[in-house]
PDB file of the backbone (N, CA, C, O) and the ligand in Angstrom, with CONECT records:
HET     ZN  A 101       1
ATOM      1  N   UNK A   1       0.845  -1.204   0.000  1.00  0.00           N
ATOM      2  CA  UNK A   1       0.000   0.000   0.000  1.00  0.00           C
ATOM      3  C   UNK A   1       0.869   1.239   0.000  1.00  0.00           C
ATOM      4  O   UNK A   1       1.699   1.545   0.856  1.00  0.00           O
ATOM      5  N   UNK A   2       0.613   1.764  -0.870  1.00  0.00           N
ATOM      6  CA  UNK A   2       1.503   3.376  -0.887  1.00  0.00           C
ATOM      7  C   UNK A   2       0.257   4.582   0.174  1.00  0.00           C
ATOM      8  O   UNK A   2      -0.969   4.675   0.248  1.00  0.00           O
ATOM      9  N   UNK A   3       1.205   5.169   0.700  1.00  0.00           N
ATOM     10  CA  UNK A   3      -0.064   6.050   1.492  1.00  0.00           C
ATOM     11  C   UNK A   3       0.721   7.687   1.313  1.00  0.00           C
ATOM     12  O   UNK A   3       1.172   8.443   2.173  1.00  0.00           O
ATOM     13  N   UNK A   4       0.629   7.837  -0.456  1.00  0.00           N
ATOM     14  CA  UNK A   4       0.376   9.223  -0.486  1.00  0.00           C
ATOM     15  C   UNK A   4      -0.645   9.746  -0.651  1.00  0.00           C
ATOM     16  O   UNK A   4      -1.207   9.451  -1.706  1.00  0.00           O
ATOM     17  N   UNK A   5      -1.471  10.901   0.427  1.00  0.00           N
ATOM     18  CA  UNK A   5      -2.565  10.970   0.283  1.00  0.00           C
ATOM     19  C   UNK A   5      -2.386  12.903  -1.389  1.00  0.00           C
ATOM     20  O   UNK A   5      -1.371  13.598  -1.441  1.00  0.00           O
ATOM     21  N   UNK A   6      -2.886  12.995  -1.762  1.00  0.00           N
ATOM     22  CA  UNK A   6      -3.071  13.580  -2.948  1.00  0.00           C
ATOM     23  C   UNK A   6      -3.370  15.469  -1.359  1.00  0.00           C
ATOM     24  O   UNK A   6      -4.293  15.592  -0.553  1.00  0.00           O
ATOM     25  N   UNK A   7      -2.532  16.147  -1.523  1.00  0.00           N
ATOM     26  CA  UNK A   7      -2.944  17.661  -1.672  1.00  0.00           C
ATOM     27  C   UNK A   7      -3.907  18.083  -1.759  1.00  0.00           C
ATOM     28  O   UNK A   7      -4.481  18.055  -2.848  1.00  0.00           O
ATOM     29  N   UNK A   8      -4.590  18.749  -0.456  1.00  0.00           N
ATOM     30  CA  UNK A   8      -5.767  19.625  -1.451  1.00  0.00           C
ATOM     31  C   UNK A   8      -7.107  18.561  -1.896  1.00  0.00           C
ATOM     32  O   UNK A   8      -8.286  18.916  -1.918  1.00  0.00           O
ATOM     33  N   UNK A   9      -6.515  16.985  -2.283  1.00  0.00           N
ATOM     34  CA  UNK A   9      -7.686  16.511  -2.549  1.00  0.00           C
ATOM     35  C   UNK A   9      -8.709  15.292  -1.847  1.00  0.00           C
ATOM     36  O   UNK A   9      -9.164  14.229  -2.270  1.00  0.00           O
ATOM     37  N   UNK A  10      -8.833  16.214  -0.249  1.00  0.00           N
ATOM     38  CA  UNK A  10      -9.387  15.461   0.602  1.00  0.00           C
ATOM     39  C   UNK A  10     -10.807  15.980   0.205  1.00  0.00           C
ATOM     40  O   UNK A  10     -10.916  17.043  -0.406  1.00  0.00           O
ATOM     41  N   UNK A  11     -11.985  15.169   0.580  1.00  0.00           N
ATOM     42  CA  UNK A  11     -13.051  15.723  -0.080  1.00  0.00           C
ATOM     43  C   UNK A  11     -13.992  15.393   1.298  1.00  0.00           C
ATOM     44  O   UNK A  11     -15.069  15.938   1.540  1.00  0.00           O
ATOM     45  N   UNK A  12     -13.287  14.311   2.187  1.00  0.00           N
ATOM     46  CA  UNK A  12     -14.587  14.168   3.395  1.00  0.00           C
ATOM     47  C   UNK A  12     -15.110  12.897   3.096  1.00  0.00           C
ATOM     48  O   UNK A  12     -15.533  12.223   4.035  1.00  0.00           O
ATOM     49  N   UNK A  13     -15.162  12.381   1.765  1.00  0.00           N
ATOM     50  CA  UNK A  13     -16.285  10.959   1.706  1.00  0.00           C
ATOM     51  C   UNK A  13     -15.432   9.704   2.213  1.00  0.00           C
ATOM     52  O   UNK A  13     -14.263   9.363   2.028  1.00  0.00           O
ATOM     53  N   UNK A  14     -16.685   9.066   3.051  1.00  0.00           N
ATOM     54  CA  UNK A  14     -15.729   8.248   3.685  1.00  0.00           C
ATOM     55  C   UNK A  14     -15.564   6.858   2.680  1.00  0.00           C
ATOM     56  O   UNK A  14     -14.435   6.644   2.238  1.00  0.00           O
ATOM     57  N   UNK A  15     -16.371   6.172   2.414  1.00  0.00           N
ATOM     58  CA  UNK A  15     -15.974   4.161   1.354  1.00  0.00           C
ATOM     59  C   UNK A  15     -15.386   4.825   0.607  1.00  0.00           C
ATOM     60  O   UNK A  15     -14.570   5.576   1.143  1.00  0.00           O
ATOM     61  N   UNK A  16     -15.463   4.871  -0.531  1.00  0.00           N
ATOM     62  CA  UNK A  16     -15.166   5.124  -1.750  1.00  0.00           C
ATOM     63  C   UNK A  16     -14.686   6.627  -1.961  1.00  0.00           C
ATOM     64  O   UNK A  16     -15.404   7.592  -2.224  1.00  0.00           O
ATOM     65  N   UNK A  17     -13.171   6.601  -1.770  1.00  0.00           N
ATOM     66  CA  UNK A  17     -12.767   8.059  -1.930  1.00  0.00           C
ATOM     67  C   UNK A  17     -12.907   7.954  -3.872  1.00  0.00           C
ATOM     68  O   UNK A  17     -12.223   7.173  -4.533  1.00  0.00           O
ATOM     69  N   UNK A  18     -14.030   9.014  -4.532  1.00  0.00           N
ATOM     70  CA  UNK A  18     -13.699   9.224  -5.460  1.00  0.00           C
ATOM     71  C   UNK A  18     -13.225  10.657  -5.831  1.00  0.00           C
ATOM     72  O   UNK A  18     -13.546  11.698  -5.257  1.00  0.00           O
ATOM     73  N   UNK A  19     -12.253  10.486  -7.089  1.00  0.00           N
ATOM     74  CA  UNK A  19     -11.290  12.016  -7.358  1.00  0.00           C
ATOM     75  C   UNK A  19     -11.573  12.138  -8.928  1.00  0.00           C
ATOM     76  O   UNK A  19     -11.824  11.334  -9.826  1.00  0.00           O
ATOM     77  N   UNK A  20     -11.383  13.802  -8.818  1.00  0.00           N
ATOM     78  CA  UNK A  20     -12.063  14.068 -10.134  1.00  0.00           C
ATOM     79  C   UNK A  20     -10.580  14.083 -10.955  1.00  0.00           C
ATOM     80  O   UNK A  20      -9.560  14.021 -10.269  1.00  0.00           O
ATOM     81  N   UNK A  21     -10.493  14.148 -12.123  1.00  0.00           N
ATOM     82  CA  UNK A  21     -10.059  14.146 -13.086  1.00  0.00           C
ATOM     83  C   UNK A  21     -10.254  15.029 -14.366  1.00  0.00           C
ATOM     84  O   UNK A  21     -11.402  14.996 -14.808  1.00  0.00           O
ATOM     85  N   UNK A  22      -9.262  15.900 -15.125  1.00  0.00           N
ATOM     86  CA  UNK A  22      -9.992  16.424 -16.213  1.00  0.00           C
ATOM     87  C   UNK A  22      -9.234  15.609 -17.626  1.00  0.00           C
ATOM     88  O   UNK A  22      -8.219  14.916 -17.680  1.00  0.00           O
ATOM     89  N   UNK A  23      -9.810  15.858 -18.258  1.00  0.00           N
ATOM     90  CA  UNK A  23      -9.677  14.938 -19.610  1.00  0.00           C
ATOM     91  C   UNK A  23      -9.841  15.771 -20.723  1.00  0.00           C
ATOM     92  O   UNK A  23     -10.965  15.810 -21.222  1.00  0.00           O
ATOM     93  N   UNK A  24      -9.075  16.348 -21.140  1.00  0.00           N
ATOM     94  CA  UNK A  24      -8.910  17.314 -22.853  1.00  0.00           C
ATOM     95  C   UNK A  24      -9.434  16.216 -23.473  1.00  0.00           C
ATOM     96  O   UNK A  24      -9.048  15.048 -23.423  1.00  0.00           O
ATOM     97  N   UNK A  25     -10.875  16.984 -24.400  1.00  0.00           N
ATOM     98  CA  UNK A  25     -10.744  15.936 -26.051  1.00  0.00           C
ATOM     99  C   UNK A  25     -10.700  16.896 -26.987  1.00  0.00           C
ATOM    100  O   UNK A  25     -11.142  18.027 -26.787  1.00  0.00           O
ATOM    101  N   UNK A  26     -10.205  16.544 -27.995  1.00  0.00           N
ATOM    102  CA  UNK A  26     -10.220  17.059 -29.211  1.00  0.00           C
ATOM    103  C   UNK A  26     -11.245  16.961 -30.295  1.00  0.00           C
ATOM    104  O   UNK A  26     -11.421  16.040 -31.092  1.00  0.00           O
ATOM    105  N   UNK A  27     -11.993  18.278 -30.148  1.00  0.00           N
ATOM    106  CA  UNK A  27     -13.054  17.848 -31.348  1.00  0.00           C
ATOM    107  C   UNK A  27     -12.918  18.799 -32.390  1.00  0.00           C
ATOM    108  O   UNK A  27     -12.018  18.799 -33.230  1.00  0.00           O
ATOM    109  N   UNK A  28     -13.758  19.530 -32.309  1.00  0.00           N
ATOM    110  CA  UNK A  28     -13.838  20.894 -34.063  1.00  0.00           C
ATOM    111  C   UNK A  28     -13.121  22.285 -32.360  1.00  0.00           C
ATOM    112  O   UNK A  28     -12.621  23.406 -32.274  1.00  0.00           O
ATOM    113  N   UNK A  29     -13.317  21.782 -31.939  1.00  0.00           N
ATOM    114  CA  UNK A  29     -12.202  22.676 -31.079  1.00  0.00           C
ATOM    115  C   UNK A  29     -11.924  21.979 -29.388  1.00  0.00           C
ATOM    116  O   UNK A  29     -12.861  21.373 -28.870  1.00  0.00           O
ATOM    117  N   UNK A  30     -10.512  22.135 -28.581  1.00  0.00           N
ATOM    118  CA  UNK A  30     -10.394  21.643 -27.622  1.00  0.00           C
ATOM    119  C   UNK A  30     -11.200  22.130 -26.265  1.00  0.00           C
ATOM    120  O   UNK A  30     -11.306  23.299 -25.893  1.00  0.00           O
ATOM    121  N   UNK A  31     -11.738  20.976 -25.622  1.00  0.00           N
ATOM    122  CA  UNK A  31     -12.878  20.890 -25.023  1.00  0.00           C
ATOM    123  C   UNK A  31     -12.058  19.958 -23.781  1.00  0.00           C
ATOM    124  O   UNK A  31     -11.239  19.068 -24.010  1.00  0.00           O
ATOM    125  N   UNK A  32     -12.529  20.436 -22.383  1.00  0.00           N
ATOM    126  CA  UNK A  32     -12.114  19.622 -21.347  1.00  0.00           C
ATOM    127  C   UNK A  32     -13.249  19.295 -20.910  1.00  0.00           C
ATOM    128  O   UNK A  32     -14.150  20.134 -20.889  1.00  0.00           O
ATOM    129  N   UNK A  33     -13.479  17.813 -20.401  1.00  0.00           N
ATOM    130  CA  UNK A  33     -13.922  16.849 -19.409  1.00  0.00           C
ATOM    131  C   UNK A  33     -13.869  16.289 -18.208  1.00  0.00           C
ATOM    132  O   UNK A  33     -12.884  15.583 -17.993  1.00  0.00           O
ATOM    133  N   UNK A  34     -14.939  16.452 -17.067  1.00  0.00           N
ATOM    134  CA  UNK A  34     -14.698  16.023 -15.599  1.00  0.00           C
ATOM    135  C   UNK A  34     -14.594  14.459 -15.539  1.00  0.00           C
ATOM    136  O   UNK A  34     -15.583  13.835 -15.926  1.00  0.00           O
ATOM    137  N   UNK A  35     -13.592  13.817 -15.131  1.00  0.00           N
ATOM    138  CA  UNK A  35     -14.361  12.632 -14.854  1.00  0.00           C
ATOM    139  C   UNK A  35     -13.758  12.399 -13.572  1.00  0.00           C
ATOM    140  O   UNK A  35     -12.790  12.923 -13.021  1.00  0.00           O
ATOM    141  N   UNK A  36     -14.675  11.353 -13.172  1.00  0.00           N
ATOM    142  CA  UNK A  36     -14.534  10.775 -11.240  1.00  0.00           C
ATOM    143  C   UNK A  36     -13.620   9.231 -11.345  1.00  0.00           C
ATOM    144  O   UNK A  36     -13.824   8.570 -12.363  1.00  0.00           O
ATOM    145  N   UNK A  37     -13.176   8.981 -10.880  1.00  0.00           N
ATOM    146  CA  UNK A  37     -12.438   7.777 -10.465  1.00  0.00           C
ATOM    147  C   UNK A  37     -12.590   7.182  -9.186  1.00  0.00           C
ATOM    148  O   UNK A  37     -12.651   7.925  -8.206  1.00  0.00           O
ATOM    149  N   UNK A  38     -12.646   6.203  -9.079  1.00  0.00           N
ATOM    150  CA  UNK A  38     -11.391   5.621  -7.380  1.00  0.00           C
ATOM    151  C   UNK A  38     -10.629   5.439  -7.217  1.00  0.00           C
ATOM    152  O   UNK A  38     -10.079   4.564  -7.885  1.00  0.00           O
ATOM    153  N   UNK A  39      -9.839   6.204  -6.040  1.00  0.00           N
ATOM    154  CA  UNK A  39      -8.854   6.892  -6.070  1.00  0.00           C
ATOM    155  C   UNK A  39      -7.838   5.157  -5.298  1.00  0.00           C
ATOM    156  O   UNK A  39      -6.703   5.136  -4.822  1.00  0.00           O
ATOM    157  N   UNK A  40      -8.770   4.032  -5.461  1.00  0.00           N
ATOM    158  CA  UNK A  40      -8.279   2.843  -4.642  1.00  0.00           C
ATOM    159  C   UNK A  40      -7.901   2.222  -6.096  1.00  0.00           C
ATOM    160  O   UNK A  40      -6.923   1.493  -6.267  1.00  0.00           O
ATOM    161  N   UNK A  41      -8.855   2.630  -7.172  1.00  0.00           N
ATOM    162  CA  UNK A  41      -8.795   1.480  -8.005  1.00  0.00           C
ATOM    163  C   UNK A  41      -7.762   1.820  -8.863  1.00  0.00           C
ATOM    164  O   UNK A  41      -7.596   2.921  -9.388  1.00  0.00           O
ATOM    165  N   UNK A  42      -6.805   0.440  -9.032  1.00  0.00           N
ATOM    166  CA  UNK A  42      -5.124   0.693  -9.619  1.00  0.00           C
ATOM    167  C   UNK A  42      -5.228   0.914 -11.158  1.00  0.00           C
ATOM    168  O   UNK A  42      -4.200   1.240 -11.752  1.00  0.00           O
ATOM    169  N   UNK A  43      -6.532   0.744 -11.931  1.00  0.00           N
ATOM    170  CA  UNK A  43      -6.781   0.566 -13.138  1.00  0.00           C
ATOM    171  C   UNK A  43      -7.433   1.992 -13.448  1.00  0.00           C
ATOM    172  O   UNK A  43      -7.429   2.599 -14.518  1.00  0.00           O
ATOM    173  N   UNK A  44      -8.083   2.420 -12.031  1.00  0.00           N
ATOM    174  CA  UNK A  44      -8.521   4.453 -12.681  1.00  0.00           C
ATOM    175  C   UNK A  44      -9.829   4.108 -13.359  1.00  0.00           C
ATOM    176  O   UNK A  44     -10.222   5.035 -14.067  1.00  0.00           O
ATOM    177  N   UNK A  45     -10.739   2.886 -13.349  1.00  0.00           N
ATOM    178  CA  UNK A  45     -11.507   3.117 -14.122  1.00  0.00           C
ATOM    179  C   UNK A  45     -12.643   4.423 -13.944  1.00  0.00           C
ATOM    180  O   UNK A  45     -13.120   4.649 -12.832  1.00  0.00           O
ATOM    181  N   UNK A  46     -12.894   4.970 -14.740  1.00  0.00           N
ATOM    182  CA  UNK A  46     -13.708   6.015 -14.998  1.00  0.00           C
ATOM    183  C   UNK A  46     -15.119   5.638 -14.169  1.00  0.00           C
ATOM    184  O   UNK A  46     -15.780   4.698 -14.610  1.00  0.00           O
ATOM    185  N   UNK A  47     -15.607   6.370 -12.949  1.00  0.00           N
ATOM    186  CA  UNK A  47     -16.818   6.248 -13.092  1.00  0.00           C
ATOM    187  C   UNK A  47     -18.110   6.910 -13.337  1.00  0.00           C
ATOM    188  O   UNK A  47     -19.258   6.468 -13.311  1.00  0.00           O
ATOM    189  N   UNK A  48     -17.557   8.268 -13.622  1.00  0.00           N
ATOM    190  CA  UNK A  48     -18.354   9.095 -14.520  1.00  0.00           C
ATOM    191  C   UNK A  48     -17.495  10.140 -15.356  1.00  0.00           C
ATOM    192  O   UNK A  48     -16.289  10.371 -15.270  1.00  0.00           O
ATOM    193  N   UNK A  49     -18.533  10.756 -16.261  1.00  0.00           N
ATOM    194  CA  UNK A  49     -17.572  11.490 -16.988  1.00  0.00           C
ATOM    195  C   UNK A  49     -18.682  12.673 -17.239  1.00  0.00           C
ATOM    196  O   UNK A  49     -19.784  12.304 -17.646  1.00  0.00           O
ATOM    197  N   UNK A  50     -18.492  13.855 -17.055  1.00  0.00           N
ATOM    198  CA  UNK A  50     -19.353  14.937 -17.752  1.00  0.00           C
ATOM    199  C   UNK A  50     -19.727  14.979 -18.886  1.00  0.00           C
ATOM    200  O   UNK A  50     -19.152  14.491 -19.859  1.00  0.00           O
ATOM    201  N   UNK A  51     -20.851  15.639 -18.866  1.00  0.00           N
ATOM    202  CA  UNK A  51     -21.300  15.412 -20.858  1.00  0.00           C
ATOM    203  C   UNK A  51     -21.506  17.068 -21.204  1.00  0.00           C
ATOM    204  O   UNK A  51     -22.574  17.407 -21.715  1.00  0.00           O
ATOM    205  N   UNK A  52     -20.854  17.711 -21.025  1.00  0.00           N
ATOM    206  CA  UNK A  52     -20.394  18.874 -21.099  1.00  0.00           C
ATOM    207  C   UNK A  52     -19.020  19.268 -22.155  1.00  0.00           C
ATOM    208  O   UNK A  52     -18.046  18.521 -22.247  1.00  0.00           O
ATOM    209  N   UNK A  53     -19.156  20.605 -22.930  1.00  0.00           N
ATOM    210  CA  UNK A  53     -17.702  21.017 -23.194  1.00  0.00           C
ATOM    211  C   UNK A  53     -16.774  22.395 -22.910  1.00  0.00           C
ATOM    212  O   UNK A  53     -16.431  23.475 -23.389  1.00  0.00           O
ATOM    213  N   UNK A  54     -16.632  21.441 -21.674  1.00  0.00           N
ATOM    214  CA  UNK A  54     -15.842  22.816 -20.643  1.00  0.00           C
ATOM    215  C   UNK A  54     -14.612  23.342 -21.981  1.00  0.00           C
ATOM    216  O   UNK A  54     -14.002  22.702 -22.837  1.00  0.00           O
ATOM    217  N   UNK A  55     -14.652  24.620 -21.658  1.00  0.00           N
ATOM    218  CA  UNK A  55     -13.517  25.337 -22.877  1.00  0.00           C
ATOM    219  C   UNK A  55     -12.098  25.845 -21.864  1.00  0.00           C
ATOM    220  O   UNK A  55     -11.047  26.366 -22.237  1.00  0.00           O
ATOM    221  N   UNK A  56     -12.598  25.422 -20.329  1.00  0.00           N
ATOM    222  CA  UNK A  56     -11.204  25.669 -19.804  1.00  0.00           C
ATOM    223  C   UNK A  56     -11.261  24.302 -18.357  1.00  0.00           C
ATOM    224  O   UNK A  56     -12.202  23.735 -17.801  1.00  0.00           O
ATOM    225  N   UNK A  57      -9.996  24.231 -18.224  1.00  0.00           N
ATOM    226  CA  UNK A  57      -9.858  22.890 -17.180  1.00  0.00           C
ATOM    227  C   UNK A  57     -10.197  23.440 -15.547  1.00  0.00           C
ATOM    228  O   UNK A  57     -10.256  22.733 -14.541  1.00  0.00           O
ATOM    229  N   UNK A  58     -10.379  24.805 -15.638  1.00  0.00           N
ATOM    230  CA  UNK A  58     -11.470  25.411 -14.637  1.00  0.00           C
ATOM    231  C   UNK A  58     -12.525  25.178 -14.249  1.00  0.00           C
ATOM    232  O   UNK A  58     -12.935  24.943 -13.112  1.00  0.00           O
ATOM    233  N   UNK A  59     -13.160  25.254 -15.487  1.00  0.00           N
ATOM    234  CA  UNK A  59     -14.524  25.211 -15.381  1.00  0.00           C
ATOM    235  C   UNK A  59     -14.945  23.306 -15.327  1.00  0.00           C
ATOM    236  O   UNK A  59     -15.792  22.934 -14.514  1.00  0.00           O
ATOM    237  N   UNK A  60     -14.371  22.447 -16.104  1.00  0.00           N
ATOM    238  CA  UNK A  60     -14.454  21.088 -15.713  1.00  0.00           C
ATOM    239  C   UNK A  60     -13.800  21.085 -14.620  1.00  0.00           C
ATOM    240  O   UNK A  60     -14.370  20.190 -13.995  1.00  0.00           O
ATOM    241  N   UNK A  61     -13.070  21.440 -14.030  1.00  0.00           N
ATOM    242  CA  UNK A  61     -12.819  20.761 -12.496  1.00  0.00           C
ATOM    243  C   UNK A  61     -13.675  21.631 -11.246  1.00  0.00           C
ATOM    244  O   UNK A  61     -13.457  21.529 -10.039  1.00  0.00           O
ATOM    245  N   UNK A  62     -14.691  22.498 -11.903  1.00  0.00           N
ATOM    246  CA  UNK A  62     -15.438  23.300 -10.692  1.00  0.00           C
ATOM    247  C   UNK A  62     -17.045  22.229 -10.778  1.00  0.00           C
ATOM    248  O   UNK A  62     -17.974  22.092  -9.982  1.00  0.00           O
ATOM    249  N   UNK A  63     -16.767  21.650 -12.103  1.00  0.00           N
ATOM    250  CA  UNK A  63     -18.098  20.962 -12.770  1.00  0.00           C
ATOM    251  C   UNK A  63     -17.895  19.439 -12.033  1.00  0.00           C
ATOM    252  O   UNK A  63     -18.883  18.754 -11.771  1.00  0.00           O
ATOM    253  N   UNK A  64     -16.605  19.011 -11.747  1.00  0.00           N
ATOM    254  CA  UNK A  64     -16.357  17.599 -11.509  1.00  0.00           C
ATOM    255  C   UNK A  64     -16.987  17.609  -9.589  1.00  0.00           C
ATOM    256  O   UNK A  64     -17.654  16.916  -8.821  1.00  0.00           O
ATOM    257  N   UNK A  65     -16.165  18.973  -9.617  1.00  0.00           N
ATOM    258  CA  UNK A  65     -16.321  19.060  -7.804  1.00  0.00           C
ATOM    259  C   UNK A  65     -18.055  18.903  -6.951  1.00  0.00           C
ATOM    260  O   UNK A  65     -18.488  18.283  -5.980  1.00  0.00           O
ATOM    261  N   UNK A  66     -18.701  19.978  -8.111  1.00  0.00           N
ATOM    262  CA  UNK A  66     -19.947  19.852  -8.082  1.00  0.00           C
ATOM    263  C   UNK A  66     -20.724  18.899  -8.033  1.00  0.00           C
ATOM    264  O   UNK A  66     -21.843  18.877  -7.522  1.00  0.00           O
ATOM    265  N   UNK A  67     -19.949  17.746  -8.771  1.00  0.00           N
ATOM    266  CA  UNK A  67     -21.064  16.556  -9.013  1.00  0.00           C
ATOM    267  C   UNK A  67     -20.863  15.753  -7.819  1.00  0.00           C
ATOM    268  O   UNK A  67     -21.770  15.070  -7.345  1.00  0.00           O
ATOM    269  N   UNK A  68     -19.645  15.821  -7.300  1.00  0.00           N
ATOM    270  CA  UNK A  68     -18.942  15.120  -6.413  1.00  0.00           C
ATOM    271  C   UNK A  68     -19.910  15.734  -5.145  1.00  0.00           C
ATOM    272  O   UNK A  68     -20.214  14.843  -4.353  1.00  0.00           O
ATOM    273  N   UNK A  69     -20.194  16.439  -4.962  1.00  0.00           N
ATOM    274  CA  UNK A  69     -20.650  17.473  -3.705  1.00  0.00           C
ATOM    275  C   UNK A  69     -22.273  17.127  -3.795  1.00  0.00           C
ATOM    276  O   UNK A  69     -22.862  17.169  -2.715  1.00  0.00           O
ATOM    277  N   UNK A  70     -23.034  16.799  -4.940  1.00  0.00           N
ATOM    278  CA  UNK A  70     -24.312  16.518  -5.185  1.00  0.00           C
ATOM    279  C   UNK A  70     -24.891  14.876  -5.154  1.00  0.00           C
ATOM    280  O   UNK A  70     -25.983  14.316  -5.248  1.00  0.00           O
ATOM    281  N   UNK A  71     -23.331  14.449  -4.948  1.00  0.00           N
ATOM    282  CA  UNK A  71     -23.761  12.936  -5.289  1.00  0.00           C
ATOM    283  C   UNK A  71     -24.960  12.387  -4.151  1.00  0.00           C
ATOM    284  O   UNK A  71     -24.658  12.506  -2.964  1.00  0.00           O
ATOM    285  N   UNK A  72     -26.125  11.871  -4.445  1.00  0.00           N
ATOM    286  CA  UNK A  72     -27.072  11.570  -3.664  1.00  0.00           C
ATOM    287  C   UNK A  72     -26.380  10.389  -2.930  1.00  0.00           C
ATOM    288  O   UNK A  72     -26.279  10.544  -1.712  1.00  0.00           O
ATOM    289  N   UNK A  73     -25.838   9.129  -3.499  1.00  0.00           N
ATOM    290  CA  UNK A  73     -25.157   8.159  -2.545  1.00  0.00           C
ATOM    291  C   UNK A  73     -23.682   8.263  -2.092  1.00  0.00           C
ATOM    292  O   UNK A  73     -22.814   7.389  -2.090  1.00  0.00           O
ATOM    293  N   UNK A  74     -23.618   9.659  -1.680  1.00  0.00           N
ATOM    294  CA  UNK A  74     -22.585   9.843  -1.293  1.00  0.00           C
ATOM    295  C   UNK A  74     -22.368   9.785   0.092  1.00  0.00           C
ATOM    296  O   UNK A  74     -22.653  10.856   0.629  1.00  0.00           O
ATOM    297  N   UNK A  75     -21.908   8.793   0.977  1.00  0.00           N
ATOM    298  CA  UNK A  75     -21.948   8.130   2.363  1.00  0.00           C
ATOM    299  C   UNK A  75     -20.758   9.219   3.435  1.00  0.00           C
ATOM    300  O   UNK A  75     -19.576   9.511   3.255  1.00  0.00           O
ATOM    301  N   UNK A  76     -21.430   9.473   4.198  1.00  0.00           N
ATOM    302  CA  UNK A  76     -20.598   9.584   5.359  1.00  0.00           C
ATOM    303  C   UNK A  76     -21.367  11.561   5.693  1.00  0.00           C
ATOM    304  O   UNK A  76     -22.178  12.043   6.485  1.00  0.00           O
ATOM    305  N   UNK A  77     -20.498  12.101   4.555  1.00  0.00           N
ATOM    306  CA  UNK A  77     -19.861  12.963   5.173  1.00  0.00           C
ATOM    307  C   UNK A  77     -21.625  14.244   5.274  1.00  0.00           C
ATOM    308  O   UNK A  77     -21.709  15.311   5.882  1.00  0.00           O
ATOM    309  N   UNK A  78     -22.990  13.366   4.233  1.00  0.00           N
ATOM    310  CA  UNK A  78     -23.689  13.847   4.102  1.00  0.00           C
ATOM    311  C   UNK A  78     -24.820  12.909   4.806  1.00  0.00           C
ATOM    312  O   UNK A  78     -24.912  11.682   4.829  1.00  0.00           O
ATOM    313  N   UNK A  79     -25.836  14.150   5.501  1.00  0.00           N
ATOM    314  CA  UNK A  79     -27.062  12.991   5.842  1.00  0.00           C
ATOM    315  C   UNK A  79     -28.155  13.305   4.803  1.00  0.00           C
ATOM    316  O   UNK A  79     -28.363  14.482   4.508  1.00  0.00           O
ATOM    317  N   UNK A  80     -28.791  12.413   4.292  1.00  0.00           N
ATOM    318  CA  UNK A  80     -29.736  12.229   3.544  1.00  0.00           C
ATOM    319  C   UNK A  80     -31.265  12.786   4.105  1.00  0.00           C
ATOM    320  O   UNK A  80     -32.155  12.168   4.688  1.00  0.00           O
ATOM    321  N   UNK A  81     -31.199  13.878   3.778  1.00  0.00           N
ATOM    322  CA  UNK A  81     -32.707  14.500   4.670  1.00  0.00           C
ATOM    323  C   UNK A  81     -33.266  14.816   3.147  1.00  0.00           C
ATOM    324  O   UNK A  81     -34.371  15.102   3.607  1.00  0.00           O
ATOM    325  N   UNK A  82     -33.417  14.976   1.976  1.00  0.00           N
ATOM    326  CA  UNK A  82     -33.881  15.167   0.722  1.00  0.00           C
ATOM    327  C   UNK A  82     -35.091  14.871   0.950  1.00  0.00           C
ATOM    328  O   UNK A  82     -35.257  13.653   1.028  1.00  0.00           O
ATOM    329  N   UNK A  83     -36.227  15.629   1.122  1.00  0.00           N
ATOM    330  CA  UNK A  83     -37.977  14.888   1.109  1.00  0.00           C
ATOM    331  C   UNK A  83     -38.527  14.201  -0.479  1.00  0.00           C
ATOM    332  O   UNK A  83     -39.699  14.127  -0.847  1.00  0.00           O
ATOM    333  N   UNK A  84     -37.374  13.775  -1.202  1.00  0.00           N
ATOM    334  CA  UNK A  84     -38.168  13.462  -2.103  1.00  0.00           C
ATOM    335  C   UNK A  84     -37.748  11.933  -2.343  1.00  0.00           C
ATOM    336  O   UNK A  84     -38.330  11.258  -3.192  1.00  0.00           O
TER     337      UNK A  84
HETATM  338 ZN    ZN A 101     -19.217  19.421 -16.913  1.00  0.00          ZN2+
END
């Protein structure tokens, strides 16, 4: 087990630390992408990705944080009082 914990990218959730990621694609012009990972899993698989085309790696990583902060099954650090 390596135990560098990442700067800056403590977020509070306790199972599943997931970390955002931005991802440049190249289309008819360059466009950045949020995506989430686990930050356990050695392979990085993607487990979401924005469907957005952020035009700066600002704005996808304020977009990644967001989703991260909204996630409804997001355990620990939020209690679930939502009346719906
Ligand atoms: Zn986005």
């Amino acid at each position: 087990m390596n135990d560098d914990s990442a700067p800056g990218g403590q977020l509070g959730c306790s199972a599943v630390a997931l970390k955002i990621r931005i991802l440049a694609a190249q289309g008819p012009k360059l466009v950045y992408r949020a995506e989430a990972y686990e930050e356990e899993d050695q392979f990085r698989d993607r487990k979401w990705v924005c469907q957005h085309e952020h035009e700066t790696v600002e704005h996808a990583l304020i977009c990644g944080m967001a989703w991260l902060n909204d996630r409804p099954d997001a355990r620990g650090s939020r209690a679930r009082l939502r009346p719906l």
